[in-house]
Short mmCIF file of the C-alpha atoms (twelve columns), coordinates in Angstrom:
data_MODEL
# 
_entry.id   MODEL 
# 
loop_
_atom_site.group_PDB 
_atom_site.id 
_atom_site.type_symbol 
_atom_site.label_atom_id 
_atom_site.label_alt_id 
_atom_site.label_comp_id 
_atom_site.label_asym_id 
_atom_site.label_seq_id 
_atom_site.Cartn_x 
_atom_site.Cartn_y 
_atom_site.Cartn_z 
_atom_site.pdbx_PDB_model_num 
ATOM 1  C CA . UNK A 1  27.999  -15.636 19.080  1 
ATOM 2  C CA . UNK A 2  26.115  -13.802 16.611  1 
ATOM 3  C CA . UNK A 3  23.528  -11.371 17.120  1 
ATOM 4  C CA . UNK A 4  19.812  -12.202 16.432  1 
ATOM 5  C CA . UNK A 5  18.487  -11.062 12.751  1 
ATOM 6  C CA . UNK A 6  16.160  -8.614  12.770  1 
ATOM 7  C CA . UNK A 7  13.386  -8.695  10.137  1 
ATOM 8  C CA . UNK A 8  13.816  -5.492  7.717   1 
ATOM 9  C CA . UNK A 9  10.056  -3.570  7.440   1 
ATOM 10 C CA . UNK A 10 10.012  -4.470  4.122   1 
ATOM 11 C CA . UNK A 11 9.653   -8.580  5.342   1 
ATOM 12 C CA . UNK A 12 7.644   -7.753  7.915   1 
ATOM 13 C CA . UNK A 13 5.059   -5.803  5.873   1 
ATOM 14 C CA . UNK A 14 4.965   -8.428  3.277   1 
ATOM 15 C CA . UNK A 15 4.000   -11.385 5.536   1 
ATOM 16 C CA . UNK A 16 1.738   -13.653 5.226   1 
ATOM 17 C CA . UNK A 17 -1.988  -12.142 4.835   1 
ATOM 18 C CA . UNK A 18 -3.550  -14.368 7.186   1 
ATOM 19 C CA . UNK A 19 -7.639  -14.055 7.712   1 
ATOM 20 C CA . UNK A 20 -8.000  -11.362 9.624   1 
ATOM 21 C CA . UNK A 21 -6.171  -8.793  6.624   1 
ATOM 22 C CA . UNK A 22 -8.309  -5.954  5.652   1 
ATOM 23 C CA . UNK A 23 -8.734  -6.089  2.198   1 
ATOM 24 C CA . UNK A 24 -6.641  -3.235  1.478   1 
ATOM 25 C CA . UNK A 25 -3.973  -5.177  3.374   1 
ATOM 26 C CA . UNK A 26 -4.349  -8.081  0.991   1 
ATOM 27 C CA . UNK A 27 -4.082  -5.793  -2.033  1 
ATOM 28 C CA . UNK A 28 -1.163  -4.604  -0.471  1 
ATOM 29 C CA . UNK A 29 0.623   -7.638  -0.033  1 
ATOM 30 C CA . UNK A 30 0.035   -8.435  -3.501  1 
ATOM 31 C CA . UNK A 31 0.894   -5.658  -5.013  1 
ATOM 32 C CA . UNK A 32 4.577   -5.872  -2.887  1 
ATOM 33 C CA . UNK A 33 4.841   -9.705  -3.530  1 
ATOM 34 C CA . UNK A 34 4.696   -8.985  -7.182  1 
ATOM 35 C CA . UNK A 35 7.160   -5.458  -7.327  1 
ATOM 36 C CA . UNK A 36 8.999   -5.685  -3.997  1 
ATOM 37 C CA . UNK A 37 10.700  -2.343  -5.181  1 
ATOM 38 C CA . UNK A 38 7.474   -0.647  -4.922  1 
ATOM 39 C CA . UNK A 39 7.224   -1.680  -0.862  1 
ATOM 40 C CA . UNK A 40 8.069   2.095   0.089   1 
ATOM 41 C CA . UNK A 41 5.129   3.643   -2.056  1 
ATOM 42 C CA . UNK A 42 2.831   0.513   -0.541  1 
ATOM 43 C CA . UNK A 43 3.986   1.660   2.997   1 
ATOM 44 C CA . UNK A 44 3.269   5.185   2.521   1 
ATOM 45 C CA . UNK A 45 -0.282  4.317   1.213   1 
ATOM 46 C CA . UNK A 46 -0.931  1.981   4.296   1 
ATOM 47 C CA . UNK A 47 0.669   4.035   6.319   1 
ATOM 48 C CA . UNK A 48 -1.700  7.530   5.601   1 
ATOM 49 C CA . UNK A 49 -4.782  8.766   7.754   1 
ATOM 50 C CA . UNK A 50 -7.071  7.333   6.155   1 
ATOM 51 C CA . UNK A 51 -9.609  4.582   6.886   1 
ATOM 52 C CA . UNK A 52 -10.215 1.450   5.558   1 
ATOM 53 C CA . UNK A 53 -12.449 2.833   3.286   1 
ATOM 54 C CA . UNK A 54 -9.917  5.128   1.803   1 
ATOM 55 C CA . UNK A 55 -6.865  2.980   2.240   1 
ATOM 56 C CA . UNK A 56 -8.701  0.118   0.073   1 
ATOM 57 C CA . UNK A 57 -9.667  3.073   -2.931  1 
ATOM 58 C CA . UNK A 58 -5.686  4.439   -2.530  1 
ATOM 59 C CA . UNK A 59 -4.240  1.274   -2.959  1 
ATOM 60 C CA . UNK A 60 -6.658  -0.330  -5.749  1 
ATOM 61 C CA . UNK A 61 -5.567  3.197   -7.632  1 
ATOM 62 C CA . UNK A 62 -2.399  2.623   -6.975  1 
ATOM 63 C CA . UNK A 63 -2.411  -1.333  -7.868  1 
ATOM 64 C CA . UNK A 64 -4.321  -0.371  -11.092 1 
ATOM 65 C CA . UNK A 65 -1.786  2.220   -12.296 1 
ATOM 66 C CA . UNK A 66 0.868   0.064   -12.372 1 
ATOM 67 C CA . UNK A 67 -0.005  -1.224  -16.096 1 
ATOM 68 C CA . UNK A 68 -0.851  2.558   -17.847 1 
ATOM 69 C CA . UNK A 69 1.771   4.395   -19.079 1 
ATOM 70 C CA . UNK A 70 1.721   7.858   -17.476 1 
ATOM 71 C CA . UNK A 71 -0.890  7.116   -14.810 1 
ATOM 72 C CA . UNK A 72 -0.758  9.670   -12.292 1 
ATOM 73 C CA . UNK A 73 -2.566  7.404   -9.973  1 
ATOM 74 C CA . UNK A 74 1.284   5.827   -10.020 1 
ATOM 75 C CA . UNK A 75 2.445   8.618   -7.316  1 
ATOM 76 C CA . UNK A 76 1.293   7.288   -4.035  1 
ATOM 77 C CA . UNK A 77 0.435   10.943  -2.612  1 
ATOM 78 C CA . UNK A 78 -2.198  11.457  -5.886  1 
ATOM 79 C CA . UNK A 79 -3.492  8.130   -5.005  1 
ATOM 80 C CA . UNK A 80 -3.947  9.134   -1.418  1 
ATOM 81 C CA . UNK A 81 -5.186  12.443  -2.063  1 
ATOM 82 C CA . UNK A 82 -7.734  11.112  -4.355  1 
ATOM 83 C CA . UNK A 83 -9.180  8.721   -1.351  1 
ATOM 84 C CA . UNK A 84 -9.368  11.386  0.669   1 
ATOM 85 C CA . UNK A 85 -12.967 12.676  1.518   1 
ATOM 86 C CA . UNK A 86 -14.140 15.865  -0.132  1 
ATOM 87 C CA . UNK A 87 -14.040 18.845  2.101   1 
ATOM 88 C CA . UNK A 88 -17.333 19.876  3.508   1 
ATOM 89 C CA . UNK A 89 -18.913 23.172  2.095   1 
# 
């Protein structure tokens, strides 16, 4: 008998958006449906301390950098640091 599979994080981040996904989640999806290999930079964005807010701005800079050459919007920890909120003065 064989053992049950066990879904890899990769398939179960890239499920089905249903209607309750955030929009960053949807982006998300998208973005990994298209260029699975790019699933651990998708995670790390998803993953980061950010709110929705942020997480939808890191990912759409991250989505949009995939087309320019040299974009350094391409490096998941510049998009997230660029969705994070300016420090207070």
């Amino acid at each position: 008998m064989s053992s049950p599979r066990r879904r890899s994080k990769t398939q179960e981040f890239t499920g089905v958006v249903g209607d309750d996904s955030t929009p960053s989640e949807v982006i998300a999806h998208e973005v990994v449906t298209r260029y699975n290999d790019l699933a651990p930079s998708v995670r790390r964005i998803m993953e980061a301390d950010l709110d929705e807010a942020g997480r939808l701005h890191a990912i759409s800079l991250f989505r949009d950098s995939l087309g320019a050459a040299n974009d350094p919007m391409r490096n998941p920890q510049n998009a997230i640091g660029a969705a994070r909120p300016a420090p207070a003065e």
